[in-house]
MILOVEX-982427 format. One record per residue: residue number from 0; z, y, x of N, C-alpha, C, CB in turn. Coordinates in steps of 0.05 Angstrom, whole numbers, m for minus. Glycine has a CB too. Example, Ala and Ser with C-alpha at 12.3 -4.5 7.8 and 13.67 -1.06 7.14 Angstrom:
BEGIN
k 0 n_w 156 n_v m114 n_u 264 ca_w 156 ca_v m90 ca_u 246 c_w 156 c_v m66 c_u 264 cb_w 181 cb_v m89 cb_u 226
k 1 n_w 142 n_v m45 n_u 257 ca_w 143 ca_v m21 ca_u 273 c_w 157 c_v 1 c_u 258 cb_w 114 cb_v m12 cb_u 282
***
This chain:
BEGIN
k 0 n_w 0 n_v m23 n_u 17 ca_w 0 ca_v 0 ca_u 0 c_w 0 c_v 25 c_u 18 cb_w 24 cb_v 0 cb_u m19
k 1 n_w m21 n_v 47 n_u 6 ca_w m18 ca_v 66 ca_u 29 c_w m16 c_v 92 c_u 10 cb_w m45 cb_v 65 cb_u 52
k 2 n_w m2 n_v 112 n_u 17 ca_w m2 ca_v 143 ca_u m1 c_w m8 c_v 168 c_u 23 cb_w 38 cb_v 150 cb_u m19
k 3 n_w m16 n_v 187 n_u 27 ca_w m27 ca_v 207 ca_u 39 c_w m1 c_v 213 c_u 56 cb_w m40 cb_v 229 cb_u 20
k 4 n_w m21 n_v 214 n_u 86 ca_w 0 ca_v 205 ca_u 101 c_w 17 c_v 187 c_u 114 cb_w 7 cb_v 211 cb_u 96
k 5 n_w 16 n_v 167 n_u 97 ca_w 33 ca_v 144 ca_u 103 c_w 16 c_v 117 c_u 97 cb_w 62 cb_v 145 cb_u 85
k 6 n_w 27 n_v 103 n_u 127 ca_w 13 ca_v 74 ca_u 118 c_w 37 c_v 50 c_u 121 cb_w m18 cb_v 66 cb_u 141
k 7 n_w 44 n_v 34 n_u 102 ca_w 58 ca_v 25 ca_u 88 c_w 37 c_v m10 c_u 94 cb_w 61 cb_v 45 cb_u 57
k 8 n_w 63 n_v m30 n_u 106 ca_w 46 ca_v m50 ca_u 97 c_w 73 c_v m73 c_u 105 cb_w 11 cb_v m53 cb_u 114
k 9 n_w 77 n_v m97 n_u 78 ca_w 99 ca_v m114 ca_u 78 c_w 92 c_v m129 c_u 80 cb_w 115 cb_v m116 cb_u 64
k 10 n_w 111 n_v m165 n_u 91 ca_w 105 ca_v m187 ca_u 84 c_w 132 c_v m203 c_u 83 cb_w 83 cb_v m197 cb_u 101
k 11 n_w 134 n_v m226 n_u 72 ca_w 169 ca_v m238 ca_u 74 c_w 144 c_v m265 c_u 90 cb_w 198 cb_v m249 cb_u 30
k 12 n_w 176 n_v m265 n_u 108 ca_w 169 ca_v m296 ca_u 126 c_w 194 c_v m306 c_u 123 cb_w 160 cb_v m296 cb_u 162
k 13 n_w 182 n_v m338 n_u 129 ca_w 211 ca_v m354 ca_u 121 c_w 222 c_v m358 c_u 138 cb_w 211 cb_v m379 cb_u 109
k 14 n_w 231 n_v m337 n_u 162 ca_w 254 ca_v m341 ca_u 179 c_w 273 c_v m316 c_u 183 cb_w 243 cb_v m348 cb_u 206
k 15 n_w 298 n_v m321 n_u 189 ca_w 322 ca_v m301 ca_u 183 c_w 320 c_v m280 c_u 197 cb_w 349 cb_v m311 cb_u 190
k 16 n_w 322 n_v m250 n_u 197 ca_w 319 ca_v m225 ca_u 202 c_w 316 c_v m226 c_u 238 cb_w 344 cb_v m206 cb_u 187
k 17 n_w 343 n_v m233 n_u 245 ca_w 346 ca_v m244 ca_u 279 c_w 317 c_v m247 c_u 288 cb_w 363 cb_v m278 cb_u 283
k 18 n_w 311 n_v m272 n_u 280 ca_w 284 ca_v m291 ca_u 286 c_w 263 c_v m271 c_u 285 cb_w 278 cb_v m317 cb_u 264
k 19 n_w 257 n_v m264 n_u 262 ca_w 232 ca_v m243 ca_u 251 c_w 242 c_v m219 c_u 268 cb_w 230 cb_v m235 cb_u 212
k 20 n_w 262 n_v m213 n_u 289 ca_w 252 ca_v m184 ca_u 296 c_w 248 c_v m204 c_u 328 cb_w 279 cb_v m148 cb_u 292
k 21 n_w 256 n_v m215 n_u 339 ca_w 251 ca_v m235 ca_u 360 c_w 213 c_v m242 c_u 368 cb_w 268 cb_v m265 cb_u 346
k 22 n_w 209 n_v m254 n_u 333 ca_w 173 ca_v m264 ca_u 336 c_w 165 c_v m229 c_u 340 cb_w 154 cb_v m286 cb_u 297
k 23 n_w 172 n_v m213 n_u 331 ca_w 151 ca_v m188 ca_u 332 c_w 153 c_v m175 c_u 349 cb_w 151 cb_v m169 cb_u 315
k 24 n_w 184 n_v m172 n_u 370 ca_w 182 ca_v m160 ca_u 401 c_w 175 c_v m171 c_u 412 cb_w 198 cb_v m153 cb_u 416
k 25 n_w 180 n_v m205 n_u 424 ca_w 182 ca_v m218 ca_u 442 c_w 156 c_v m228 c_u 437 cb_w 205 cb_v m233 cb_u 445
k 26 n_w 138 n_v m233 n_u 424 ca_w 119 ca_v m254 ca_u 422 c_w 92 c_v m229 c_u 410 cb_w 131 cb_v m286 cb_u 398
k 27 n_w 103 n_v m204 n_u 406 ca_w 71 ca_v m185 ca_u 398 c_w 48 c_v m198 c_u 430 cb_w 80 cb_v m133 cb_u 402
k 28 n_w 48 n_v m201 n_u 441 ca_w 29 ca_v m208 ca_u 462 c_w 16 c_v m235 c_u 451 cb_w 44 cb_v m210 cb_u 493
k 29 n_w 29 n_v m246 n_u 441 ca_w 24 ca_v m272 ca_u 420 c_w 8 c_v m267 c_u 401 cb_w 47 cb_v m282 cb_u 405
k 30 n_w 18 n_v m257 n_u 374 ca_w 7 ca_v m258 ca_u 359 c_w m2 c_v m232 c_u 359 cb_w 18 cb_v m267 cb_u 342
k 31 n_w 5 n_v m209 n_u 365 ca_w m30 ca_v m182 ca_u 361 c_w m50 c_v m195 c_u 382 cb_w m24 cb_v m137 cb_u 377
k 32 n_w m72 n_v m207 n_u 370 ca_w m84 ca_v m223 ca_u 375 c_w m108 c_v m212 c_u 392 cb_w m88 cb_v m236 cb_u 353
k 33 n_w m119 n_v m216 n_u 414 ca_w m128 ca_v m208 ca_u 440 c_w m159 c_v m201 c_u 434 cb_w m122 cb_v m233 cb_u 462
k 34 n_w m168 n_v m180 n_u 444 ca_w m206 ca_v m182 ca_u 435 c_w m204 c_v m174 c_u 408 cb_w m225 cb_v m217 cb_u 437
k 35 n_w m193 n_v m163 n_u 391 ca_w m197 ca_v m148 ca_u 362 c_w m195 c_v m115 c_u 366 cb_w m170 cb_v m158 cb_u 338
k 36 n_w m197 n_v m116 n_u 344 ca_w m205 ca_v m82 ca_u 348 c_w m176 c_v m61 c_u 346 cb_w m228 cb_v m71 cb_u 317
k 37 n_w m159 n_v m79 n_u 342 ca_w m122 ca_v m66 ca_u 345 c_w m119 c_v m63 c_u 373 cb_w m91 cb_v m90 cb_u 333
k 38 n_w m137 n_v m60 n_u 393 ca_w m129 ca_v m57 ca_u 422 c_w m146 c_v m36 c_u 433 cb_w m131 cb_v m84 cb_u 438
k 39 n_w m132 n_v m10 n_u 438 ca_w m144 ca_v 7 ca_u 442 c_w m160 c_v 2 c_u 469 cb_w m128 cb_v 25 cb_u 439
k 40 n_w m166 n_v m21 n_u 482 ca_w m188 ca_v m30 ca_u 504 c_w m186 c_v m58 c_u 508 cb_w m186 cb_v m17 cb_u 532
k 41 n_w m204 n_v m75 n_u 484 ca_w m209 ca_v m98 ca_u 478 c_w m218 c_v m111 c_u 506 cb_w m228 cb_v m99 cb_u 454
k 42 n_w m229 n_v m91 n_u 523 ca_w m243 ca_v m111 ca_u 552 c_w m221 c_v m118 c_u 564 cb_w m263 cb_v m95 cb_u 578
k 43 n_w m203 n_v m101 n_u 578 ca_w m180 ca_v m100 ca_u 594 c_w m167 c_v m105 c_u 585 cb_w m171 cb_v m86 cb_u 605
k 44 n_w m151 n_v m109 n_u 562 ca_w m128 ca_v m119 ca_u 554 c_w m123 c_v m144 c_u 558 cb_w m124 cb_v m116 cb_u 532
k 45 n_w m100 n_v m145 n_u 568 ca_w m91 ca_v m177 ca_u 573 c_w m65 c_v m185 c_u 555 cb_w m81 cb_v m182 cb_u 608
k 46 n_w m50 n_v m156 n_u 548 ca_w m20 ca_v m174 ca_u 536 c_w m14 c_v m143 c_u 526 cb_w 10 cb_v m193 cb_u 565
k 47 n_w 4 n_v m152 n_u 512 ca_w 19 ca_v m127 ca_u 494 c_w 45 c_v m134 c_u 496 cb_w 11 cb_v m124 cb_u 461
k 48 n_w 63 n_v m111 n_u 501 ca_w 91 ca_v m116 ca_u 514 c_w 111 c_v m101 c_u 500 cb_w 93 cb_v m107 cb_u 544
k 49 n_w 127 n_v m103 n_u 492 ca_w 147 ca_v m78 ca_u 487 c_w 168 c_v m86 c_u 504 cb_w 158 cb_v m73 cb_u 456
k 50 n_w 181 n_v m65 n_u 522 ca_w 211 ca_v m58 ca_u 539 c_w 228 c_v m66 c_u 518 cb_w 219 cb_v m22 cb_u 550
k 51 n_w 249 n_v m81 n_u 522 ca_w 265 ca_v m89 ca_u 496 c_w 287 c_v m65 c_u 493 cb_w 281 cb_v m121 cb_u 498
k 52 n_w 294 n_v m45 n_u 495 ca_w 307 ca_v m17 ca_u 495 c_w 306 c_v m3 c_u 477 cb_w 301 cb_v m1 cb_u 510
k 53 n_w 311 n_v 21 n_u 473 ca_w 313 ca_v 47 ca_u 461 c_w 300 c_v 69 c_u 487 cb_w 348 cb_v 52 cb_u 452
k 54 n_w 284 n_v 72 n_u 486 ca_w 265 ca_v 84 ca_u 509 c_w 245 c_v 78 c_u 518 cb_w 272 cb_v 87 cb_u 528
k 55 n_w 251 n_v 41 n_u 515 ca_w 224 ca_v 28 ca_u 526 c_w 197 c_v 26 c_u 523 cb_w 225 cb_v 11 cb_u 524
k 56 n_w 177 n_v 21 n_u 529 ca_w 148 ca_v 35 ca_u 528 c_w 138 c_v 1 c_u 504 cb_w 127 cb_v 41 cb_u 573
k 57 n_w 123 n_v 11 n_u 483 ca_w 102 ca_v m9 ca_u 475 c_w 77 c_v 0 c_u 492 cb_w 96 cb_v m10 cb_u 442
k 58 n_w 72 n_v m29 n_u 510 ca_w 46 ca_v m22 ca_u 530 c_w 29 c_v m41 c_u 525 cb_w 50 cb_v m22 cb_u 561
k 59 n_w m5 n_v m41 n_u 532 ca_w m22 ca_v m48 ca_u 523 c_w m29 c_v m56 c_u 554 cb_w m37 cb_v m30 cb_u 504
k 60 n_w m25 n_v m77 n_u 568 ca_w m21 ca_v m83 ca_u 599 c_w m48 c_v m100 c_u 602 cb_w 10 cb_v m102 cb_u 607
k 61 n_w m58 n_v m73 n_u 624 ca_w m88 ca_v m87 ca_u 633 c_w m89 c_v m99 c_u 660 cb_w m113 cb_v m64 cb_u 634
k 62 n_w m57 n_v m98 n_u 671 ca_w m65 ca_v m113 ca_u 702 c_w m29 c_v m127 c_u 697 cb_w m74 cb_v m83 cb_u 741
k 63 n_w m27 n_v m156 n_u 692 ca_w m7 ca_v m164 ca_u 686 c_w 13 c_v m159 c_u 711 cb_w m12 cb_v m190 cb_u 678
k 64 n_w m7 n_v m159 n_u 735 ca_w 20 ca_v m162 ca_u 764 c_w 30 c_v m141 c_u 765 cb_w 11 cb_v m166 cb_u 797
k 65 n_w 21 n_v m114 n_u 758 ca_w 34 ca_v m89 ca_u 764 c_w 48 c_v m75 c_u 737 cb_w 12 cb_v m71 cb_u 777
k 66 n_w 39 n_v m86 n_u 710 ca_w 37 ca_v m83 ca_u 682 c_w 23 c_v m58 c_u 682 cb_w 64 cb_v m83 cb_u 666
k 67 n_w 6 n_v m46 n_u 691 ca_w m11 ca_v m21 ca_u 686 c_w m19 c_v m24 c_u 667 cb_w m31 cb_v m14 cb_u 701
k 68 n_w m26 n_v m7 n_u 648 ca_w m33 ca_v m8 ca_u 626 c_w m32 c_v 17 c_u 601 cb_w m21 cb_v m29 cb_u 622
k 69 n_w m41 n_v 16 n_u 585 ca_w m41 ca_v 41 ca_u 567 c_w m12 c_v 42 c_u 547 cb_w m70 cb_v 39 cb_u 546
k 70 n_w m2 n_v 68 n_u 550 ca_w 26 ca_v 69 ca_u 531 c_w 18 c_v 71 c_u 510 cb_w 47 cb_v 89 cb_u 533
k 71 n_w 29 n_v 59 n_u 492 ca_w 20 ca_v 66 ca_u 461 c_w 46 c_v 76 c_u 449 cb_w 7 cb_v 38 cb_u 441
k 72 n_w 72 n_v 74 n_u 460 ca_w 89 ca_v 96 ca_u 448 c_w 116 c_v 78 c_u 465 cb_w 89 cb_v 101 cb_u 407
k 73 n_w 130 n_v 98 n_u 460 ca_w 161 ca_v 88 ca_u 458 c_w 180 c_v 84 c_u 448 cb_w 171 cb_v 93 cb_u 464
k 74 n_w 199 n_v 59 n_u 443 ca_w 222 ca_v 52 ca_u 434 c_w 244 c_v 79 c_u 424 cb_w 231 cb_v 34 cb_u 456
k 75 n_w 246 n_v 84 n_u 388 ca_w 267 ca_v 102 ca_u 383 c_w 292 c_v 92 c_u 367 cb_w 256 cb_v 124 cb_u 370
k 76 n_w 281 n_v 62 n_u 366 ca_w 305 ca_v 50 ca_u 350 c_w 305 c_v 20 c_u 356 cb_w 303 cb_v 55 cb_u 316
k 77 n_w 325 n_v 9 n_u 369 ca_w 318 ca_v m22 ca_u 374 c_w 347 c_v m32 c_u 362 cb_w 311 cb_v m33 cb_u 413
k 78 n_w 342 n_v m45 n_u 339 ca_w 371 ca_v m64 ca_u 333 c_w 357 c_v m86 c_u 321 cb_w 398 cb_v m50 cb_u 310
k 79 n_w 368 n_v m106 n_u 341 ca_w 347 ca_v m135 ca_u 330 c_w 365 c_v m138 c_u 307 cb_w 345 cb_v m169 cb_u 354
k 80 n_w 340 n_v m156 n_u 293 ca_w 346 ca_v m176 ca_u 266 c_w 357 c_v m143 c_u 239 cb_w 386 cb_v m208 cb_u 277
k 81 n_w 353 n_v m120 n_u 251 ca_w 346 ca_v m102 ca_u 226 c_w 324 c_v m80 c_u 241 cb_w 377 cb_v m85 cb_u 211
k 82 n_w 326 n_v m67 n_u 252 ca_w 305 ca_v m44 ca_u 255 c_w 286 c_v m42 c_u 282 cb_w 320 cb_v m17 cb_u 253
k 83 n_w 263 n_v m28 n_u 280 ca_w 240 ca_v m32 ca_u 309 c_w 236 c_v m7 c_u 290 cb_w 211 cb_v m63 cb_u 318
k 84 n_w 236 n_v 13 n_u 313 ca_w 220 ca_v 41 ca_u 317 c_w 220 c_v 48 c_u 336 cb_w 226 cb_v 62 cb_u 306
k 85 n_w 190 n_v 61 n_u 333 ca_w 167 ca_v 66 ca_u 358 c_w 153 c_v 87 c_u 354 cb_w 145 cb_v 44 cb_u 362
k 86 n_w 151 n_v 101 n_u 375 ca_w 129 ca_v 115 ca_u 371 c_w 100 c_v 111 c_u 374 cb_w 132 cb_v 130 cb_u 382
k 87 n_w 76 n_v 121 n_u 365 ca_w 47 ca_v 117 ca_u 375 c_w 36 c_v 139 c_u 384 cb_w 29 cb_v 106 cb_u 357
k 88 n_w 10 n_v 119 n_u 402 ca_w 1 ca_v 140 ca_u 417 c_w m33 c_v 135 c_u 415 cb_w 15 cb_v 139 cb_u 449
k 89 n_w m59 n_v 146 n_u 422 ca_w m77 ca_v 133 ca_u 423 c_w m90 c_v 160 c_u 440 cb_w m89 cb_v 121 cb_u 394
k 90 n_w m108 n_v 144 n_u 465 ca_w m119 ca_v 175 ca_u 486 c_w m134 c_v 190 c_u 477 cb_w m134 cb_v 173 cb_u 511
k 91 n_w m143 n_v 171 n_u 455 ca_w m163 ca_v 196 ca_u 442 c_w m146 c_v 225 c_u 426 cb_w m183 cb_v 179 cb_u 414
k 92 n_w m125 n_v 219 n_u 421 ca_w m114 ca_v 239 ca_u 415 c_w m104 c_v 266 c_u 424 cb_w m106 cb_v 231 cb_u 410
k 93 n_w m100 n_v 289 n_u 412 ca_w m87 ca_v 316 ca_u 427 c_w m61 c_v 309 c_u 447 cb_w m74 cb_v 340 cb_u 403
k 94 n_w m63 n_v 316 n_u 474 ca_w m38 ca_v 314 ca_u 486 c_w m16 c_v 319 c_u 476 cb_w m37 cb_v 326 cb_u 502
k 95 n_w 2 n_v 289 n_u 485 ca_w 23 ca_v 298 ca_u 470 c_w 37 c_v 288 c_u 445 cb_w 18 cb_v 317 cb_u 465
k 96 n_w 17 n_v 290 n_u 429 ca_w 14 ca_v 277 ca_u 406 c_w 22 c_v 251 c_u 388 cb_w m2 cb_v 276 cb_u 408
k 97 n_w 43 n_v 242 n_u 376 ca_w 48 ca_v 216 ca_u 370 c_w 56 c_v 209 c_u 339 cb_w 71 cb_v 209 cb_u 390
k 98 n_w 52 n_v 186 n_u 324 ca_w 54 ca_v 189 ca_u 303 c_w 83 c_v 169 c_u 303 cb_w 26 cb_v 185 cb_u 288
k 99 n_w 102 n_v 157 n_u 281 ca_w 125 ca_v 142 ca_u 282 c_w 114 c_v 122 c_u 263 cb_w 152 cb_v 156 cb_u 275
k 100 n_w 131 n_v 89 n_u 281 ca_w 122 ca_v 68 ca_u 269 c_w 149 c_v 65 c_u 263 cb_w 105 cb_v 46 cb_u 284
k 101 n_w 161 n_v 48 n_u 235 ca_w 188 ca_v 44 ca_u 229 c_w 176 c_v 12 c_u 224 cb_w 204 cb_v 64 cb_u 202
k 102 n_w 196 n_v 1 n_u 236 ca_w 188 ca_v m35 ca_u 231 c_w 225 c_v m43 c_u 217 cb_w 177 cb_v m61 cb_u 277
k 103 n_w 232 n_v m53 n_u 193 ca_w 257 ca_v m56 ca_u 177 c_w 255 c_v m88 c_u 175 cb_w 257 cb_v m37 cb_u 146
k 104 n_w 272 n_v m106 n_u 179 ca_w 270 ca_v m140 ca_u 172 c_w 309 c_v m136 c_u 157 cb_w 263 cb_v m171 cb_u 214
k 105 n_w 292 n_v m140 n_u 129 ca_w 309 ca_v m140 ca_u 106 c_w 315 c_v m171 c_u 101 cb_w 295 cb_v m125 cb_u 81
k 106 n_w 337 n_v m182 n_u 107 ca_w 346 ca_v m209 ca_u 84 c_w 342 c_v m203 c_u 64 cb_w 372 cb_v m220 cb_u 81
k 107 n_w 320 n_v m229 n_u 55 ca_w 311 ca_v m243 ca_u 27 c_w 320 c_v m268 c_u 19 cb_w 284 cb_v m247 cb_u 26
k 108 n_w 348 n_v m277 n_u 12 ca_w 354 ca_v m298 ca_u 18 c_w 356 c_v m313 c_u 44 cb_w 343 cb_v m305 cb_u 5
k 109 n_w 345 n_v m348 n_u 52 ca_w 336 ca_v m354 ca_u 71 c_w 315 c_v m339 c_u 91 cb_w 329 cb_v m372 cb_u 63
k 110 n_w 296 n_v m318 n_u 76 ca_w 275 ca_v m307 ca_u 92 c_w 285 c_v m274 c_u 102 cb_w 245 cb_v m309 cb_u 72
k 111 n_w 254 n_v m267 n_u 111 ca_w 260 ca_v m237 ca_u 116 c_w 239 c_v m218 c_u 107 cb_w 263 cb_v m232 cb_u 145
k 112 n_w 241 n_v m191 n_u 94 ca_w 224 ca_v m178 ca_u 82 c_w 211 c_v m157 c_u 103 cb_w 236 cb_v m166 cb_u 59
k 113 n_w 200 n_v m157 n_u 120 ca_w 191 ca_v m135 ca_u 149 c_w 164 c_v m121 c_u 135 cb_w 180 cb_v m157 cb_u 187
k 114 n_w 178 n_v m99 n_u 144 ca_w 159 ca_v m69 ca_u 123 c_w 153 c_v m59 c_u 149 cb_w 180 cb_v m38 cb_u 96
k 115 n_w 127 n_v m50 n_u 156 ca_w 132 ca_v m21 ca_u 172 c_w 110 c_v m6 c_u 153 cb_w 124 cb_v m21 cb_u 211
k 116 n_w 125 n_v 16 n_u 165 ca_w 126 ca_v 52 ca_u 155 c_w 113 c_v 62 c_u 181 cb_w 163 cb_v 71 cb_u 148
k 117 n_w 85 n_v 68 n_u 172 ca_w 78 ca_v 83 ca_u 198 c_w 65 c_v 117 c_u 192 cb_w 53 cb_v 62 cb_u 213
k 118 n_w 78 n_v 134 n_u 191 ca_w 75 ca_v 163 ca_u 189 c_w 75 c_v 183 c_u 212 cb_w 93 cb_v 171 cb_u 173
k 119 n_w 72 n_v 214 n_u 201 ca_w 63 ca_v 229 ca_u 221 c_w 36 c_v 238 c_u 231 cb_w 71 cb_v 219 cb_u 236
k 120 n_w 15 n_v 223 n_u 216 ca_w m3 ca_v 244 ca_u 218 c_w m13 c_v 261 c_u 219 cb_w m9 cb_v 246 cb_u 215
k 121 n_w m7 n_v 284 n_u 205 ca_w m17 ca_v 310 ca_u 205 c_w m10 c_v 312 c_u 232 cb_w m6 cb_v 331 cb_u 184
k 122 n_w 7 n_v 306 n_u 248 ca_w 17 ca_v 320 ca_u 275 c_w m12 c_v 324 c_u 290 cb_w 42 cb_v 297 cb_u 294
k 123 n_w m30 n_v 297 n_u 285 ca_w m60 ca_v 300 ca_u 298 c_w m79 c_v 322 c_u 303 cb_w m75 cb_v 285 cb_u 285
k 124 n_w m76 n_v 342 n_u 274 ca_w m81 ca_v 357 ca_u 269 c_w m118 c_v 372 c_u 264 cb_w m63 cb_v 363 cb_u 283
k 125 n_w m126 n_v 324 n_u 260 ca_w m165 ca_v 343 ca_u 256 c_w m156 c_v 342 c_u 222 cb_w m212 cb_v 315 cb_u 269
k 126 n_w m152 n_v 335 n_u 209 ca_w m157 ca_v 331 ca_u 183 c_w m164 c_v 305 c_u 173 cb_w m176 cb_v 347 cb_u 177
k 127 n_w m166 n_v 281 n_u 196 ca_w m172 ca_v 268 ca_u 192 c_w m156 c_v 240 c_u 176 cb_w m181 cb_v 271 cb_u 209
k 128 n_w m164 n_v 226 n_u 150 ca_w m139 ca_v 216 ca_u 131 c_w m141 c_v 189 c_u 148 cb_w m143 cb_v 215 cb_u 91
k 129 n_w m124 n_v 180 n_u 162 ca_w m125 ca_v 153 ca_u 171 c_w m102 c_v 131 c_u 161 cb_w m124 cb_v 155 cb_u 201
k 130 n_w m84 n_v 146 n_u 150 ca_w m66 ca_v 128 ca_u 130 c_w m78 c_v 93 c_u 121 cb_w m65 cb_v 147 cb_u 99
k 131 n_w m102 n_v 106 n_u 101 ca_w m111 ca_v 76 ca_u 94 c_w m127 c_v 62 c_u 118 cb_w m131 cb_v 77 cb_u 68
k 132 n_w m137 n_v 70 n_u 134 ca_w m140 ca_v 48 ca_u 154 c_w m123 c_v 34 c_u 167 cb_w m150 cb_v 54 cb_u 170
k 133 n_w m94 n_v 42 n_u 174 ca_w m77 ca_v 33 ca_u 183 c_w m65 c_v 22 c_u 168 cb_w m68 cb_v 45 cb_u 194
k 134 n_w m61 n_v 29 n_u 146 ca_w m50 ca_v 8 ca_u 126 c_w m55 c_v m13 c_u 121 cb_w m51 cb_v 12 cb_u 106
k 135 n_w m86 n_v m19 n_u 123 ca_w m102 ca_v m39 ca_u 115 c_w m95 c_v m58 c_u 152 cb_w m140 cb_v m25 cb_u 102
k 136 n_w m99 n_v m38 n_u 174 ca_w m99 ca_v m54 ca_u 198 c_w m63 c_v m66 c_u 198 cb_w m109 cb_v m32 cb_u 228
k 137 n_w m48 n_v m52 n_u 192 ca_w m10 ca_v m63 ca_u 186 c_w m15 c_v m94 c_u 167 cb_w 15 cb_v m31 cb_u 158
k 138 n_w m26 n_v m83 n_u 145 ca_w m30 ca_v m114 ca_u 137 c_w m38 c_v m136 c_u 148 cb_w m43 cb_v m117 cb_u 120
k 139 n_w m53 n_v m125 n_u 164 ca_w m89 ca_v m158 ca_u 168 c_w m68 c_v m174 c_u 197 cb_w m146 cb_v m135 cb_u 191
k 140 n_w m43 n_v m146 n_u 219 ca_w m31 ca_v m155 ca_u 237 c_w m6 c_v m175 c_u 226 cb_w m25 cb_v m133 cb_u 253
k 141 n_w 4 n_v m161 n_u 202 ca_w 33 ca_v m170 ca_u 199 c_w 23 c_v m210 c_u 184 cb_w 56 cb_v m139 cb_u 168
k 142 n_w m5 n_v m203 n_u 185 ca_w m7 ca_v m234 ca_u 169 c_w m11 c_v m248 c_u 199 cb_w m39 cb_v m240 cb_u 141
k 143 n_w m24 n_v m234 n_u 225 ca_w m20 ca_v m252 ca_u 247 c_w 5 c_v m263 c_u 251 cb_w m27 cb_v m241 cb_u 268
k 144 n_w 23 n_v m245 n_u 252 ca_w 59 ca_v m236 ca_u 257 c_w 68 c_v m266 c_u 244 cb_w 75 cb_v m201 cb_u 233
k 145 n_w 63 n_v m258 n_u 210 ca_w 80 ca_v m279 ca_u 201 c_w 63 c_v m320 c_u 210 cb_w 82 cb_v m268 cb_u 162
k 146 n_w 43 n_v m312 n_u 216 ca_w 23 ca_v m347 ca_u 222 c_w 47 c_v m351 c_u 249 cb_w m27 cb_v m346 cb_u 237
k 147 n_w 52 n_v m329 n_u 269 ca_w 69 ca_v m340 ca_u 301 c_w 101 c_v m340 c_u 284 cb_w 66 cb_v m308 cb_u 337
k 148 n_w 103 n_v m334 n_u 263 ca_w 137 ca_v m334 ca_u 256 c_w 129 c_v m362 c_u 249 cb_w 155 cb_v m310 cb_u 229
k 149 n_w 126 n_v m372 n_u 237 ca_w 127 ca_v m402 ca_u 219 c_w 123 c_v m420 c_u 242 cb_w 100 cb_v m409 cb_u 191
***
């Protein structure tokens, strides 16, 4: 679901909040799946990483020995098994520039409900509405997400 400005996209997996924030830090190199168009340099990319911190960089690592690689934002909220926030980044963008990813893993019973909230656009500042693309790209990932949770 996406509304102006905001791109919005959920799924429940059948493993406990812990687990589900575990498969989505520890294993995004896993499942954001390698050679698609979610990698801001489908040639060079080798792995996707996040610093497990509050500061730590989500990187897009094109030389594994040195981890060089493109920042796509940094860690503003890390509490496993409830919250992942991040910032984003993309080079094509105005220096500087970053939009906020909120990743939430809600107990659903046995399972977990993981929403992210990804806003801040206008900060970009062409006019350009990218909400629903990202919405639509949050979904098509969080269904990779949940195939490496199970």
């Amino acid at each position: 679901m996406t509304s102006t400005g905001t791109a919005t996209a959920s799924i429940e997996v059948a493993v406990d909040p812990k687990t589900a924030f575990d498969v989505f830090t520890a294993d995004i190199g896993i499942w954001w799946k390698r050679g698609t168009h979610y990698w801001v340099d489908p040639e060079r990319g080798q792995a996707m990483r996040f610093e497990p911190h509050v500061g730590g960089r989500l990187v897009e690592v094109y030389d594994t020995a040195t981890g060089e690689g493109h920042d796509i934002g940094l860690v503003t909220a890390w509490e496993p098994g409830s919250r992942l926030h991040f910032t984003w980044r993309m080079p094509d963008w105005p220096a500087g520039v970053s939009t906020d990813v909120e990743v939430d893993f809600e107990p659903v019973g046995d399972n977990t409900l993981v929403t992210v909230v990804h806003h801040g656009w206008d900060r970009i500042g062409d006019g350009v509405d990218r909400a629903s693309g990202y919405g639509s790209g949050w979904s098509e990932l969080l269904t990779f997400f949940a195939a490496r949770a199970r």
